[in-house]
N, CA, C and O of each residue as an XYZ file, in Angstrom:
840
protein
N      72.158    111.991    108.737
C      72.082    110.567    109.037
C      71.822    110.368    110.523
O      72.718    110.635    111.324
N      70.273    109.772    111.060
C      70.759    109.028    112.050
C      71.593    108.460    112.452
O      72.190    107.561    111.860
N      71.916    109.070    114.089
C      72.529    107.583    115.130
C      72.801    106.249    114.849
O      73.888    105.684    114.732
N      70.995    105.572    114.701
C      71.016    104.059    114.285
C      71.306    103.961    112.977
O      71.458    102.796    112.609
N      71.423    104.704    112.227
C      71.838    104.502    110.517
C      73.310    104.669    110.624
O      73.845    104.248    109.598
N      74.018    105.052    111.343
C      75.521    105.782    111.521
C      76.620    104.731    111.805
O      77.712    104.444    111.313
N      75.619    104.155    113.114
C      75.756    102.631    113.963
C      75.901    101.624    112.901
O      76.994    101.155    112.586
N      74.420    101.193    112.173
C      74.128    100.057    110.756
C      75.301     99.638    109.709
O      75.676     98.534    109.315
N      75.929    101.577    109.280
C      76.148    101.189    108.475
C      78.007    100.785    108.903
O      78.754    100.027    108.284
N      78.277    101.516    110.013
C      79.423    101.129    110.703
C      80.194     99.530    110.958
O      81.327     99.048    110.955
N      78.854     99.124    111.160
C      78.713     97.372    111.809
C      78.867     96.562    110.159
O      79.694     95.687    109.901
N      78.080     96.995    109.418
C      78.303     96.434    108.054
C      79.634     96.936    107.202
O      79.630     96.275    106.164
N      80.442     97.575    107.211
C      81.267     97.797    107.164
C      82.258     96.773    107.730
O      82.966     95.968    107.126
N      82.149     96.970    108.829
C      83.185     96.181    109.525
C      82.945     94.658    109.709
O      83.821     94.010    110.281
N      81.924     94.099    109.307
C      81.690     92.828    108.794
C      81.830     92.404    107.501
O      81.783     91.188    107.314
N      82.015     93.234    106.439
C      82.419     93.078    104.984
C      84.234     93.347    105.467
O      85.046     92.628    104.885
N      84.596     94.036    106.167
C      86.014     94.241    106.197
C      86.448     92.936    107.035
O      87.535     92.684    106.516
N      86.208     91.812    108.171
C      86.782     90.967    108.724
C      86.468     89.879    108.197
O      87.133     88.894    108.517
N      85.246     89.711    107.131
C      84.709     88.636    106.398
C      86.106     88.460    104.813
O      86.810     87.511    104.467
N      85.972     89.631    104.355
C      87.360     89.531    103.555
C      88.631     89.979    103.449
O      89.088     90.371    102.375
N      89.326     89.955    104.589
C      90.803     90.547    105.002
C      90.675     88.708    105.655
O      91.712     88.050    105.733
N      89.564     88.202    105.989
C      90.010     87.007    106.831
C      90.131     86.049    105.747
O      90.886     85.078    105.787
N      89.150     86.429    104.497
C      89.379     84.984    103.563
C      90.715     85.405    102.859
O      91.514     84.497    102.630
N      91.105     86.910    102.425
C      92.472     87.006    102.038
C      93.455     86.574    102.428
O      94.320     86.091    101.698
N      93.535     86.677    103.897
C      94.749     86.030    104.993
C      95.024     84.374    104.235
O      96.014     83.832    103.743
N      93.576     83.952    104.454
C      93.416     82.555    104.192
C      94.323     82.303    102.563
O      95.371     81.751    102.230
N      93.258     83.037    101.888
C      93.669     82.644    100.483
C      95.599     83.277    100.237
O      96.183     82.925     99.213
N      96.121     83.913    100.981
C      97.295     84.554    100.617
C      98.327     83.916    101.159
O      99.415     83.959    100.584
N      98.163     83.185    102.409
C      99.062     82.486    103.188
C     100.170     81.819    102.372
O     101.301     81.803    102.858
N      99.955     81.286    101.218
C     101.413     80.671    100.655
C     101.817     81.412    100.029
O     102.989     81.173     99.739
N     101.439     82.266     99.628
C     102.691     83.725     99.160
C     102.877     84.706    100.031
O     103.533     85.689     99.687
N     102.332     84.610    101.312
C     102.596     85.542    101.971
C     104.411     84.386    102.732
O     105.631     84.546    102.699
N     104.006     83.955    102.963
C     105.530     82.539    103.083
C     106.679     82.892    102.219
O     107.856     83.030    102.552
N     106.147     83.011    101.075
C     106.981     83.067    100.110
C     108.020     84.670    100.243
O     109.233     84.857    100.148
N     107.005     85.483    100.466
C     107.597     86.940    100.340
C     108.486     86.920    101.609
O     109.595     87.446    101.511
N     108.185     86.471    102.573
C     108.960     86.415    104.215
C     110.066     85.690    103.761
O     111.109     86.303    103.991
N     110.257     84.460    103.121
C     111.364     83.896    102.739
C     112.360     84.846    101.870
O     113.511     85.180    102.152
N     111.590     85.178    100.748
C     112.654     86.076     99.848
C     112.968     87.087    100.809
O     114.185     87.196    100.959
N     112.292     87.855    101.506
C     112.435     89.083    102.284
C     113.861     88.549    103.476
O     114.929     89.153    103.585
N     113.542     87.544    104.087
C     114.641     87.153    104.603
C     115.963     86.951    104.338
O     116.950     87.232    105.019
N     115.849     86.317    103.038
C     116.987     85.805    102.228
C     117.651     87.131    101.771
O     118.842     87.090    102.082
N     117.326     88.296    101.147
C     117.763     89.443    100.842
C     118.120     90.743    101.937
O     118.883     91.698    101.791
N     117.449     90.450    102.808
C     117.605     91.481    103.828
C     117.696     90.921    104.776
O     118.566     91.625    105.289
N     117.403     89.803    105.850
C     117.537     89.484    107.386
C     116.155     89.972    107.854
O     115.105     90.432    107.404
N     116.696     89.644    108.913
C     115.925     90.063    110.195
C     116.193     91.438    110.457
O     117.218     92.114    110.369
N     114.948     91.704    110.820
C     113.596     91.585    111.434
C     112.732     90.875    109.697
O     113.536     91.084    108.788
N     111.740     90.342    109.281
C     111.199     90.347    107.942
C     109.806     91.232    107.922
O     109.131     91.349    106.900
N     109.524     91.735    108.968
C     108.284     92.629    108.984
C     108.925     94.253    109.442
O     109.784     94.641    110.234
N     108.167     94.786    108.653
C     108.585     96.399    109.012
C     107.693     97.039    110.234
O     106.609     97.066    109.651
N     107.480     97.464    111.274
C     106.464     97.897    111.856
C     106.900     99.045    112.729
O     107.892     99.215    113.439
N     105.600     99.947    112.385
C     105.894    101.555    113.219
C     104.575    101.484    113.319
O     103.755    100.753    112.763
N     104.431    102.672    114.407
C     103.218    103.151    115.480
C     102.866    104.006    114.113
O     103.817    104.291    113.385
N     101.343    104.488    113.677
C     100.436    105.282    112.757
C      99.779    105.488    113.396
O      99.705    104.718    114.354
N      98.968    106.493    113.346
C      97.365    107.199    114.125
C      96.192    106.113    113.474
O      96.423    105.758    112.318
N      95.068    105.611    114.067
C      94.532    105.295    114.049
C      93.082    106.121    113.479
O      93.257    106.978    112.613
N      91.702    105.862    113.958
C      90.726    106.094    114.014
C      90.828    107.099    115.458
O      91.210    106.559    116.496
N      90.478    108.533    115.457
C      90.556    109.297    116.245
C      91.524    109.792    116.021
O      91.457    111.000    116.249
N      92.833    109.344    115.529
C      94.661    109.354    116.092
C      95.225    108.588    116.824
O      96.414    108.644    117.138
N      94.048    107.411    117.338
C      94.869    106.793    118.470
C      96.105    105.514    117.236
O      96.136    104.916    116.161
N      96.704    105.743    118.200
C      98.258    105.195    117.801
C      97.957    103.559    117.760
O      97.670    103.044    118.841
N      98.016    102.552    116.359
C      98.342    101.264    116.645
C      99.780    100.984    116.059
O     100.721    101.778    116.058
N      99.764     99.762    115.586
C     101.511     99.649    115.143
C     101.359     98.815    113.381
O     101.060     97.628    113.249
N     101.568     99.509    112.526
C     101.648     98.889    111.500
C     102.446     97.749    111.023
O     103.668     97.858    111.127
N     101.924     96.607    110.487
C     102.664     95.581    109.661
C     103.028     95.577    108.504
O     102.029     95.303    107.840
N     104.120     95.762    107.673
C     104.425     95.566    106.500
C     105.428     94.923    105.933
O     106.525     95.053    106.476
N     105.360     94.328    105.080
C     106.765     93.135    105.026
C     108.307     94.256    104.586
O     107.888     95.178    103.887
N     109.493     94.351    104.758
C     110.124     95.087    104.527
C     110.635     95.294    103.020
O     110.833     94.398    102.200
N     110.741     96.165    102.905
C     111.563     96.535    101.708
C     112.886     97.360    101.499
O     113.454     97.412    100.409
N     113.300     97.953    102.549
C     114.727     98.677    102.423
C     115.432     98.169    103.839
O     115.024     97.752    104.923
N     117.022     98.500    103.078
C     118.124     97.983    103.930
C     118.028     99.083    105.409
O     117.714    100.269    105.299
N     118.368     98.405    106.786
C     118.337     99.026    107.247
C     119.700    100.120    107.957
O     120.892     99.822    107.875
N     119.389    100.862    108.350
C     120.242    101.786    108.577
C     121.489    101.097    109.723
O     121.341    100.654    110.862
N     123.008    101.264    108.672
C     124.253    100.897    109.716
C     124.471    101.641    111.148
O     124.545    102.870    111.155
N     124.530    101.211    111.856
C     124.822    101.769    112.783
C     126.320    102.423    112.716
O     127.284    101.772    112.314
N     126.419    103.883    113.186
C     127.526    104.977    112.661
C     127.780    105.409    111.245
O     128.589    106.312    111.031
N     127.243    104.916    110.432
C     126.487    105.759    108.915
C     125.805    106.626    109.377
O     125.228    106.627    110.464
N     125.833    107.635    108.366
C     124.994    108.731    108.281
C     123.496    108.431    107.760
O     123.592    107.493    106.969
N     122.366    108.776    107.859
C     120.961    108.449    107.450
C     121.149    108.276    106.251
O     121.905    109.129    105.787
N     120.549    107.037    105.038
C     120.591    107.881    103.574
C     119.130    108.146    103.230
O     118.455    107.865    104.221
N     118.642    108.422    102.580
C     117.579    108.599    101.877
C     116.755    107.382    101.820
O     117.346    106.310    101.689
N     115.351    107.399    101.908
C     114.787    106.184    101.711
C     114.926    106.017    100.489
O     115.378    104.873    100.530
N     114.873    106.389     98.906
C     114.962    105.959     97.594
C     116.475    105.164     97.441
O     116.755    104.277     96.635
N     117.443    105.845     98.594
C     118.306    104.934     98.301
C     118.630    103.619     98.998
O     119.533    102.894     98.581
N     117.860    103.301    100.103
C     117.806    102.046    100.993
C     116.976    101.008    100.249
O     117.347     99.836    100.311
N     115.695    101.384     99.425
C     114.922    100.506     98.512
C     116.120     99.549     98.065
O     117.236     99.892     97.674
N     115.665     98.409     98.205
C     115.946     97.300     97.323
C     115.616     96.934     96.063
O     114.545     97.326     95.600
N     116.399     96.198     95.374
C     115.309     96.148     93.813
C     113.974     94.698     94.525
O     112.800     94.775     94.160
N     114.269     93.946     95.154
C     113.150     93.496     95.868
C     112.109     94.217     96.544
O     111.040     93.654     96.782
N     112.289     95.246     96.832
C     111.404     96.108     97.822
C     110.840     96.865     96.220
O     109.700     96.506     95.926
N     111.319     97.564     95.488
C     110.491     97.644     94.590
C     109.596     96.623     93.718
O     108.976     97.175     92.810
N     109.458     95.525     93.812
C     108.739     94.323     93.447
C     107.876     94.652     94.055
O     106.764     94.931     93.607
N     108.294     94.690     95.450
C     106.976     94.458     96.246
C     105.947     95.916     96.270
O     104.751     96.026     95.999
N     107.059     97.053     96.755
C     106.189     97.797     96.210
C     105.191     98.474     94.917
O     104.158     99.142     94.886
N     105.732     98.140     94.331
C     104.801     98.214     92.757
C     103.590     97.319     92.827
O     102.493     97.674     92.396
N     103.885     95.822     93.537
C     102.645     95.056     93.038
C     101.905     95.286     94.786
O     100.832     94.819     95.169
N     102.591     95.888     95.354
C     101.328     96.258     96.804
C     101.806     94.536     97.615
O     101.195     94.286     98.654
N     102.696     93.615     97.190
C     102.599     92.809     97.904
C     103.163     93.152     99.613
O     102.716     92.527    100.575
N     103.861     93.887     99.693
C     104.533     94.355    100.998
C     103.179     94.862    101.741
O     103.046     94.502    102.911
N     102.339     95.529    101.260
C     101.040     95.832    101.944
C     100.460     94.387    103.036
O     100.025     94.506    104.181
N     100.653     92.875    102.129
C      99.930     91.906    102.966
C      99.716     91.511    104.308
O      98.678     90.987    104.715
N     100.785     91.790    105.035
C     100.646     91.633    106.098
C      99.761     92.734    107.110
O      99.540     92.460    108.290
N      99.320     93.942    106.502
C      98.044     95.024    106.986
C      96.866     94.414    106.943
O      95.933     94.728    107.683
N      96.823     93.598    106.172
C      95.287     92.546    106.438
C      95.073     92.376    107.600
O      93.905     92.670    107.852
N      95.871     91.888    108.852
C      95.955     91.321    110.023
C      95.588     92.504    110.925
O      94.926     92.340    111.950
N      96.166     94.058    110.398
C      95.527     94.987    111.164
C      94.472     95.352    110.907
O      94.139     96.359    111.530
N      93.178     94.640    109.676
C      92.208     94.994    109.464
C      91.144     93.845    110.128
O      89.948     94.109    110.251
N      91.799     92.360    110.597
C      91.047     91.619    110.996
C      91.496     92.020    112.779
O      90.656     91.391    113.421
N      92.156     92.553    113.502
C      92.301     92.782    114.759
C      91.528     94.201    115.259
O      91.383     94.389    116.467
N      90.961     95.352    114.119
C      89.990     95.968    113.941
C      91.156     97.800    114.293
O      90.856     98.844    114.873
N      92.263     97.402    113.682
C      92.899     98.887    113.718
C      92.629     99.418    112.572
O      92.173    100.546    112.759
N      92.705     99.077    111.168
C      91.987     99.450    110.290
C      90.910     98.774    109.674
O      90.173     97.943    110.204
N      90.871     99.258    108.339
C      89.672     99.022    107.132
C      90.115     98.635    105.430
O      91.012     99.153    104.766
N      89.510     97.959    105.177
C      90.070     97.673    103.932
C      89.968     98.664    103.200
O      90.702     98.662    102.211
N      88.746    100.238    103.466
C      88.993    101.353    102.697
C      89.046    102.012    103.243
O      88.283    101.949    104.206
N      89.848    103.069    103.156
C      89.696    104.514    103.798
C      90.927    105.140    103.670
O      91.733    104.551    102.951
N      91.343    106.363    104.271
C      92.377    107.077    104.062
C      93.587    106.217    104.639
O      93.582    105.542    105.668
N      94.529    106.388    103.812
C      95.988    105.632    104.793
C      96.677    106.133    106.064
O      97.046    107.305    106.143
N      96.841    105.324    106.984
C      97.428    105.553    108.014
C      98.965    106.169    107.729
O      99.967    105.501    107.474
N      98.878    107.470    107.830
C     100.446    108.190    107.799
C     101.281    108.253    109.046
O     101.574    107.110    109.396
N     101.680    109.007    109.697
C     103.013    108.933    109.898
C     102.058    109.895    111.830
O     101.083    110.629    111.668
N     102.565    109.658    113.159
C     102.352    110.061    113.999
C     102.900    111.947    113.664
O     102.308    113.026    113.644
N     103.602    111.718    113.559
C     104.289    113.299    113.571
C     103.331    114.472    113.164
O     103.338    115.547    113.764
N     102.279    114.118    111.816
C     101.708    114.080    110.750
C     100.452    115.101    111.624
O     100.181    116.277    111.380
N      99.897    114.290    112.580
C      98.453    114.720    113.401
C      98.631    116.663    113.724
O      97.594    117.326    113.742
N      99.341    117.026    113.841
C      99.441    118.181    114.284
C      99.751    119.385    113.150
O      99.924    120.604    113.156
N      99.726    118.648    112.493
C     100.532    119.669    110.572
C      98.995    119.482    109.516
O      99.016    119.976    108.389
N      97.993    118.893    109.914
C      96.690    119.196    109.511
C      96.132    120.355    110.116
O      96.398    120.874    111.200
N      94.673    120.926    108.550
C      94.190    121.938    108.691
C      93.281    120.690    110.068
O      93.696    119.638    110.554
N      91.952    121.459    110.297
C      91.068    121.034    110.803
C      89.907    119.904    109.783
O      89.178    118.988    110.164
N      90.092    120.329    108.739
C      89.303    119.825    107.415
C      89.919    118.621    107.426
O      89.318    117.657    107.901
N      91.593    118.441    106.753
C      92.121    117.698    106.572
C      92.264    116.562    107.839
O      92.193    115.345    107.667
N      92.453    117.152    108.983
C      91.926    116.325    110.581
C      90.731    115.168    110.289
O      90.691    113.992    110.648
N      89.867    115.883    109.576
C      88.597    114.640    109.349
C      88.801    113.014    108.469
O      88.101    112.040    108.192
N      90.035    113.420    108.297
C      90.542    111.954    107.925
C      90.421    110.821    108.685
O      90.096    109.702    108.288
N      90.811    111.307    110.253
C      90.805    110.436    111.267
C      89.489    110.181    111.768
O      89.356    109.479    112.771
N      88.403    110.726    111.121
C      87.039    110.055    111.577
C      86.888    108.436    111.384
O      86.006    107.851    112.011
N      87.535    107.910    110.734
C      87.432    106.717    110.103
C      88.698    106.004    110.591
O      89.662    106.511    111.163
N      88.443    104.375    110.157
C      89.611    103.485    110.277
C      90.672    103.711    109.190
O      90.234    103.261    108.131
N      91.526    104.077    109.088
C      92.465    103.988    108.090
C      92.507    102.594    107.145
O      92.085    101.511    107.552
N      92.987    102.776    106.048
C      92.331    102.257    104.783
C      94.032    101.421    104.101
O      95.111    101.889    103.737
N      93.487    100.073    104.210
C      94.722     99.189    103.156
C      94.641    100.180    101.649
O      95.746     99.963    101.152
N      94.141    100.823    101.010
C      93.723    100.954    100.119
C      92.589    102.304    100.351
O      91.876    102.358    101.354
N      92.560    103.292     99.329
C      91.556    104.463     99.738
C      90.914    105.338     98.662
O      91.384    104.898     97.612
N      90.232    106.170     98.422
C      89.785    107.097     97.393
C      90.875    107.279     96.446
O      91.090    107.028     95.261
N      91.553    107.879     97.547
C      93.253    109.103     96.963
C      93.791    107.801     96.094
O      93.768    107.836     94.864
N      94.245    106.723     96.778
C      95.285    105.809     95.864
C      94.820    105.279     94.856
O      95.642    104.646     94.194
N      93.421    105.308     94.354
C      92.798    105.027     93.063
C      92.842    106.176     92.220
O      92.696    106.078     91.002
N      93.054    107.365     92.862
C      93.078    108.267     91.510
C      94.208    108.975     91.471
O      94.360    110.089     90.970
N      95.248    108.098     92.180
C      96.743    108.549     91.879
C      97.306    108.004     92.408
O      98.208    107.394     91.834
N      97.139    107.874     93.821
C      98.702    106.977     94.733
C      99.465    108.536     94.881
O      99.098    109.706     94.991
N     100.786    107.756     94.808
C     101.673    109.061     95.333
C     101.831    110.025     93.582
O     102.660    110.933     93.536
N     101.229    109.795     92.667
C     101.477    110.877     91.800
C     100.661    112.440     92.477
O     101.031    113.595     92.265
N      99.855    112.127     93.052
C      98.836    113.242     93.734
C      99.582    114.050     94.684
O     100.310    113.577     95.557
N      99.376    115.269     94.487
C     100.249    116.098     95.825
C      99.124    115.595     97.081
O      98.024    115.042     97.049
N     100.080    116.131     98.256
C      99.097    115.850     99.534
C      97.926    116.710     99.605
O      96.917    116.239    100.131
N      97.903    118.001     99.120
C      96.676    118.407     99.420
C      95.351    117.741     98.446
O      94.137    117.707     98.652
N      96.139    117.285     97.399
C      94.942    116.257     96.478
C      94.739    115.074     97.232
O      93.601    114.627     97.088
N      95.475    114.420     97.992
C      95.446    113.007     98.613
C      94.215    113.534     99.615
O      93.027    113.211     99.591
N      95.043    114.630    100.670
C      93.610    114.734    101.628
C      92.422    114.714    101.337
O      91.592    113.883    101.705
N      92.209    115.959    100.413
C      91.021    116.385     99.801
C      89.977    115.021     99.438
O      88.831    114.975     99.884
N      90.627    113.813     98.467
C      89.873    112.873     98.563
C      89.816    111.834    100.205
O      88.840    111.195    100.598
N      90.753    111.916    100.685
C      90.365    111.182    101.966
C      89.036    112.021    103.049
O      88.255    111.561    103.881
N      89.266    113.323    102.564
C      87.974    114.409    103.714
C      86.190    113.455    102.507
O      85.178    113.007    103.047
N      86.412    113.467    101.227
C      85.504    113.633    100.374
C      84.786    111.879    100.860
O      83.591    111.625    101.011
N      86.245    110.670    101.052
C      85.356    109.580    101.244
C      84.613    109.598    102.482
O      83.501    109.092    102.325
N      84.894    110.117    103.994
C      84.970    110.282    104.973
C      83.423    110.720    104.889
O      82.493    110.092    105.396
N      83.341    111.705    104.283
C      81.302    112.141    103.709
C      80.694    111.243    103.013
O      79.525    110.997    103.312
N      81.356    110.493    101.860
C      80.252    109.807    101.325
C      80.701    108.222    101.215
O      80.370    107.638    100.184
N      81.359    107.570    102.114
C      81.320    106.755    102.341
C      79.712    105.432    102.143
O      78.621    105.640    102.675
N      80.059    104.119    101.221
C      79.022    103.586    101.503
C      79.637    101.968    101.000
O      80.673    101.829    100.351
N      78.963    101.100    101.350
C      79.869     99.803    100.942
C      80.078     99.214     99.214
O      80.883     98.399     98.765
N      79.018     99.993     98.542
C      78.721    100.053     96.781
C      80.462    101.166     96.552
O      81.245    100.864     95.652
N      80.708    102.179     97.370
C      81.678    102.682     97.102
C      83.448    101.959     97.213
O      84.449    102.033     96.501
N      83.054    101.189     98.678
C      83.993    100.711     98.782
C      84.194     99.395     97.828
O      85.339     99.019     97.578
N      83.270     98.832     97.399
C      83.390     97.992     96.321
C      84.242     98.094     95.083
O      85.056     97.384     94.492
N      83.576     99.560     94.918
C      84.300    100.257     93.221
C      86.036    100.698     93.625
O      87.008    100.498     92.896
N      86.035    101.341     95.003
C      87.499    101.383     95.509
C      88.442    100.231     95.466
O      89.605    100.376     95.088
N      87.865     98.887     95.916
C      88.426     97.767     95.825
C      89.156     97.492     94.441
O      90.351     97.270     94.246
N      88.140     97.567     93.559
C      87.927     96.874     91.859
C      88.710     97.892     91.471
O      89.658     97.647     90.724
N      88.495     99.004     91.839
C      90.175    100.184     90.895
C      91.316     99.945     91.798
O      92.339    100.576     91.534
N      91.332     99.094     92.888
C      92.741     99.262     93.139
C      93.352     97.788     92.380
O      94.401     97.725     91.738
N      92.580     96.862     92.594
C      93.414     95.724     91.903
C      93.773     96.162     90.402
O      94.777     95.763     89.813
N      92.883     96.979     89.898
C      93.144     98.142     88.288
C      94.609     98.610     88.640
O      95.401     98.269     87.761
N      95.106     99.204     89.545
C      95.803    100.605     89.528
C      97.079     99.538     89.798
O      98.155     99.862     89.296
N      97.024     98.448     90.463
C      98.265     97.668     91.169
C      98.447     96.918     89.820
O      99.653     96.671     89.814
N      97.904     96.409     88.652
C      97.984     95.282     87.807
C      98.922     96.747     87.034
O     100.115     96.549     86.803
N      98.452     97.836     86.757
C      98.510     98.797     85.940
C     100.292     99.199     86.660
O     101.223     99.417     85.884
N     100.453     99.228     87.950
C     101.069    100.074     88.804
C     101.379    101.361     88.666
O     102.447    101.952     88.505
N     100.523    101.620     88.735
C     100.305    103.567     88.966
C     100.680    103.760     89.928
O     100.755    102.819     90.718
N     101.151    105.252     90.375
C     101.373    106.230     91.028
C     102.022    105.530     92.165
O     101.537    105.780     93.268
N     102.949    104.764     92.121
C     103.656    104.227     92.974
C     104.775    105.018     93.792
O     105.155    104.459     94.820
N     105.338    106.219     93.476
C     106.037    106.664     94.013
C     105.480    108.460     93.866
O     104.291    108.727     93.693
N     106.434    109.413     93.959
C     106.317    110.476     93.690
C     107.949    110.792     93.078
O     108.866    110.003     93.308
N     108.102    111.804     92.438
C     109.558    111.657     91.371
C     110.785    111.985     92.381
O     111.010    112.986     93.062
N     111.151    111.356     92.300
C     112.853    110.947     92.927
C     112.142    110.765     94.417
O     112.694    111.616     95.114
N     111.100    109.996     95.290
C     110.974    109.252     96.453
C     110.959    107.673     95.947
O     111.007    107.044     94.890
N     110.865    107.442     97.313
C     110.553    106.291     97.680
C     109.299    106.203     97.599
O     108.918    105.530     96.642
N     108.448    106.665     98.296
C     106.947    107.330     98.146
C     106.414    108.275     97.729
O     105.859    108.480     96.649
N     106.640    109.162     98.977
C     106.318    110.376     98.479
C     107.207    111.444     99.742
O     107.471    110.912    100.820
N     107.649    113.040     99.489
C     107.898    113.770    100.288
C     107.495    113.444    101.492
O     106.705    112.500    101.511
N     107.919    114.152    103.037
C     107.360    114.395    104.078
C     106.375    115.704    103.704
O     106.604    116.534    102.824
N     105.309    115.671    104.536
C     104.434    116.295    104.810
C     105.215    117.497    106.167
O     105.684    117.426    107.303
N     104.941    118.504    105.116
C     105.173    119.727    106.391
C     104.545    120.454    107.262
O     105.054    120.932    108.276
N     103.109    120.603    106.813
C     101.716    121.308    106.686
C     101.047    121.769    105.919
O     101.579    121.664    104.814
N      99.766    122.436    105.859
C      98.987    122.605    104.915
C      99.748    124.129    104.617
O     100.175    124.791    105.563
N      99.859    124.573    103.290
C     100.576    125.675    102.675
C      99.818    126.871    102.749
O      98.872    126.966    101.968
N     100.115    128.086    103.773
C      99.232    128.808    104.394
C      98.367    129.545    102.819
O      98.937    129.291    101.757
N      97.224    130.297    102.759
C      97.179    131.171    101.707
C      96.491    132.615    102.506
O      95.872    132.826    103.550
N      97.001    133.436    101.347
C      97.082    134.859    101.709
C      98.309    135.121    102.395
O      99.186    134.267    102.522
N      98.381    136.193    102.806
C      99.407    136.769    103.587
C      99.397    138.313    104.275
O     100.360    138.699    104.939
């Protein structure tokens, strides 16, 4: 691929991504109200969850997500995230509504409405070099991997499709990504992994040979 084809299809991209993350904002605003209220009413303050994720390159922005688990007492011991979930926070997580407020990082241009998900900072240094090519791209509300599993997929299946969109990326693709995720969220698939919240921490890629 050309430069100027590389450029084209970059710019169109990112004009299909601020053209509809902006009419979503629009169209979502009274349930996005709604979820901040319940979210408040059940848990307090803060009503947004937000941590630093690697970006496009790795560079670090700060994620928005409406909350879903209690937060940690101060002089308690850590518990488990499966056990801080709320039965509200599972609402939200099953139907992806806790996701809404990431729209706002797709219209301020930290992510993309498709692409691999923004994981965890720690994360950047426990990739092969392959799996690294994730970060060629804007990180993704929504991505390859979470249409053909979500967290039922081990991580090396999650990467594998985030390296695979990263090559064949095109906006006919991200279309069909779109249309299976509102599939997979009505359906709620692969919402967790068995006994998480999500899914395991990521340790590194699992050496082979020896």
């Amino acid at each position: 691929m050309t430069r100027r084809r590389a450029e084209s299809k970059a710019l169109a991209k990112r004009a299909f991504d601020v053209s509809v993350a902006g009419g979503l904002l629009v169209a979502t605003a009274p349930l996005q109200v709604a979820v901040a209220v319940a979210v408040r009413t059940s848990l307090g303050s803060p009503v947004l969850f937000r941590q630093v994720r690697p970006g496009r390159d790795g560079r670090p922005f700060r994620l928005a997500k409406f909350r879903t688990m209690r937060s940690v007492e101060p002089g308690h011991p850590p518990a488990a995230d499966v056990e801080r979930m709320t039965s509200l926070g599972r609402v939200l997580r099953s139907t992806s509504l806790d996701e809404l407020p990431t729209l706002w990082n797709v219209v301020r241009g930290d992510m993309s409405l498709v692409g691999p998900r923004p994981l965890l900072m720690a994360y950047l240094d426990r990739y092969t070099p392959e799996q690294a090519r994730r970060h060629e791209m804007r990180p993704g509300v929504t991505g390859l991997a979470q249409v053909r599993g979500r967290n039922a997929l081990s991580w090396s299946e999650k990467f594998a499709a985030d390296v695979e969109y990263v090559y064949a990326q095109t906006l006919w693709l991200d279309l069909r990504i779109l249309g299976a995720t509102v599939l997979s969220v009505v359906r709620r698939q692969g919402i967790s992994a068995d006994g998480e919240a999500t899914m395991p921490e990521f340790l590194g890629a699992v050496p082979t040979g020896g």
